[in-house]
N, C-alpha and C positions, 0 to 999 in steps of 0.2 A: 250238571249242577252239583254243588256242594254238598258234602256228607257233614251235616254240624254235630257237633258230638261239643257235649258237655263232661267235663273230668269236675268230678264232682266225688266227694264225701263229708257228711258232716262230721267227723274228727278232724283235727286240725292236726298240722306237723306229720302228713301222711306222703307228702311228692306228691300233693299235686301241680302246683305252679312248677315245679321240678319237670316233673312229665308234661305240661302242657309246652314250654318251653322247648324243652330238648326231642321231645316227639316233633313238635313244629319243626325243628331245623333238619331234624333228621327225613323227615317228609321230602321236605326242601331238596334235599339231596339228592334225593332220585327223581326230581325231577316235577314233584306235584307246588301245585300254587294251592298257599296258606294263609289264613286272616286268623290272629290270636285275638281273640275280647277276653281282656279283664277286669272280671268280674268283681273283683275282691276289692276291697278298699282301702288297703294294703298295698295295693302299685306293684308287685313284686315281680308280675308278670312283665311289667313293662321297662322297669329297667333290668330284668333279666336278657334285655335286647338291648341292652345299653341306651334308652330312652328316658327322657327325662320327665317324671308322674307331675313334679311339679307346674311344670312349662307346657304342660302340651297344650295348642291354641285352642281344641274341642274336643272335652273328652267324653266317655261313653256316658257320664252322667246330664249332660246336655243330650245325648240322642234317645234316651231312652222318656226325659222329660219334655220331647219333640219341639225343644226350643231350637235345637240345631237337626242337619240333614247327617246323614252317616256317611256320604260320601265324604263332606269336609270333614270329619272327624279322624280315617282312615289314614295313619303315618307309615310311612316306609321305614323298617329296619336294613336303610341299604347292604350294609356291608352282608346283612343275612339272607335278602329278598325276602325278607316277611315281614305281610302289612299288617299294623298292629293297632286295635283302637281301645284304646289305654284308658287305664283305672286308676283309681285315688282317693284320696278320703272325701270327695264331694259327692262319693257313690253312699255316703251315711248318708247325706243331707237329700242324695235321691229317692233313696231309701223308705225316708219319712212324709216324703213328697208323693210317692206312690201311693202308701196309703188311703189315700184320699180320692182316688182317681179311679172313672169306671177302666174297664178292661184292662186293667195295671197290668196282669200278667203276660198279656200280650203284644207288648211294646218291643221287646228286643225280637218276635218271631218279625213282626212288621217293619221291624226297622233294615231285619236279615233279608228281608222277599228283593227287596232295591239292588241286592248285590252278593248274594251265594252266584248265580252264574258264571263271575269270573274266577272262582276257585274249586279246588279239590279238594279239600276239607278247610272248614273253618272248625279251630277250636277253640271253646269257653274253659277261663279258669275259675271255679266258683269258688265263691268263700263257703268257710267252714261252719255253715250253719243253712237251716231251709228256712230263709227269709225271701223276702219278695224277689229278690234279686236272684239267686238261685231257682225260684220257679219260674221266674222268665227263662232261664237260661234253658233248664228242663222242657218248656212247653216252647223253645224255638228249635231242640236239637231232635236230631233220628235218633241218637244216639247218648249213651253212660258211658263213660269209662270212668270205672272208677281203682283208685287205687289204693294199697291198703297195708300196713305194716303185718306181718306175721306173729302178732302177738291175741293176747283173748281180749284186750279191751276193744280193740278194732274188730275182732269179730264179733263181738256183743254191736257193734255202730253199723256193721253190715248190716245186719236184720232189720233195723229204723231205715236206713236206707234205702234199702228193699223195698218196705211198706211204702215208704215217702214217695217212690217209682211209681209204683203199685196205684198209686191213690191221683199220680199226674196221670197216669196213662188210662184208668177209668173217667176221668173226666175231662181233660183240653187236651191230650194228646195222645189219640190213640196207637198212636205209631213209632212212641218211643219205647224204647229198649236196652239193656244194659248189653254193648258190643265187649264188655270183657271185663274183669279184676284183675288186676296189675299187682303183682308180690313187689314192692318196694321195699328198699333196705332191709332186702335180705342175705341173712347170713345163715347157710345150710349147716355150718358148724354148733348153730344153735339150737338144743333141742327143742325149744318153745319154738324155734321159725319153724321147724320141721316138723314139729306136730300139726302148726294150724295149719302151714302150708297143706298136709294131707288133710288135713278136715276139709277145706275149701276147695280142692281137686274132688273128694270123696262128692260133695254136697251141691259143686256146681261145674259137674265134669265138664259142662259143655261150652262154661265161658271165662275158664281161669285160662288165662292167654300162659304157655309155654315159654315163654321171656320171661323173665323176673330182673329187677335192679337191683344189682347188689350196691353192699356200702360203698363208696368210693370219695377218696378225697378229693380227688380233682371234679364230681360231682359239686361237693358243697362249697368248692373255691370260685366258681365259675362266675357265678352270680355277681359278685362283688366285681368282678374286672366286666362284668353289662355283657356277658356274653354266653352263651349257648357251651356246652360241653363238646362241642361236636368240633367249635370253633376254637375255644382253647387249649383242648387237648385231645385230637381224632383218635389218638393210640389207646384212652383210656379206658379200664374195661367199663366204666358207666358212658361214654360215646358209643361204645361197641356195642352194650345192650342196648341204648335206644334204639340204633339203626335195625338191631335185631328186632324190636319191637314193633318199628315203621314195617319191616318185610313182613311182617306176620300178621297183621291187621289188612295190608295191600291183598296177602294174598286169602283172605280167608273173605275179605270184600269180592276179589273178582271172583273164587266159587261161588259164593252165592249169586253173585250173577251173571253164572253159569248153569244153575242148576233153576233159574226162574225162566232165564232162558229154552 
């Protein structure tokens, strides 16, 4: 059964659609099957697979207002084999539709129960805020990943974060947990990345993941041609850290269950 992990921060312009995206295909790679939900209403996730936000026949915001099934909603990024159930701006208009609705937050876990079995991780890309739509996303996954620039405003937005975990996991889900902090657009050459980087190692030795993203152009090119970094340019060092990031996540999953074992 699927490992759901939500990539989530509320600061915005941090990699996370970047990471949801490029983790997905790097996944891919070696071999695991992947479902990206985008969460955000901003689409970005979705044509970052070269899929089109406007046109899609059923999107997440019909499945989550159980007008539609999540099986039909489910598109294939053939050329990437990742299935993708796609976001847009009618994820505002669900948005405001939730509110009104008993058990709102538990829509997208129920929507997940129909169909985590046929994957290896499903990942959420949340937008940049803790509105409804991100604690569904929170109260359907095992798992945070969250990622984070190396500077102090983003460590000021970790500690909200934090709390906001903190306060899912005291009441509808007791079994989430932050699986790692992702150093995105980092540059070691900088002494602010290099200070928080050490403050965030220092404070949370045990789930700053050892990968980090550095800046990369062919990172921020990728997007615009609807495709994955892995698939535009495999040589580049932002494809090379994803893949490094997939192996490090794979393998820090199967210790753990090795050691429940």
């Amino acid at each position: 059964m699927a490992k759901v992990l939500a990539v989530a921060n509320q600061k915005g312009g941090v990699g996370k659609t970047t990471t949801t995206v490029n983790l997905a295909a790097s996944l891919v790679s070696v071999k695991r099957k992947v479902l990206v939900i985008d969460m955000d209403a901003q689409g970005n996730a979705t044509t970052g697979f070269g899929l089109d936000k406007h046109n899609s026949p059923i999107s997440l915001s019909e499945v989550l207002l159980e007008t539609a099934n999540i099986n039909d909603a489910i598109q294939s990024a053939v050329d990437i084999n990742i299935d993708v159930l796609s976001g847009g701006a009618d994820l505002t208009v669900a948005e405001l539709s939730l509110m009104n609705e008993e058990r709102r937050e538990f829509r997208l876990r129920a929507a997940l129960a129909t169909v985590r079995d046929r994957y290896d991780y499903v990942l959420i890309d949340c937008p940049p805020s803790l509105n409804i739509l991100t604690v569904n996303a929170l109260v359907a996954a095992d798992g945070v990943l969250v990622p984070m620039q190396c500077e102090y405003y983003a460590l000021e937005g970790l500690s909200a974060l934090i709390s906001s975990i903190n306060t899912i996991t005291d009441s509808v889900n007791q079994n989430l947990e932050i699986i790692g902090i992702l150093r995105t657009m980092y540059d070691p050459r900088n002494n602010l990345s290099r200070d928080v980087s050490q403050q965030l190692t220092q404070h949370f030795p045990d789930i700053v993941f050892a990968t980090s993203i550095p800046r990369n152009v062919r990172l921020a090119e990728a997007p615009s041609h609807g495709q994955p970094v892995l698939k535009y340019d495999k040589r580049s060092s932002g494809a090379l850290a994803y893949l490094a990031l997939a192996a490090e996540m794979i393998r820090k999953e199967d210790s753990q269950k090795t050691v429940v074992a």
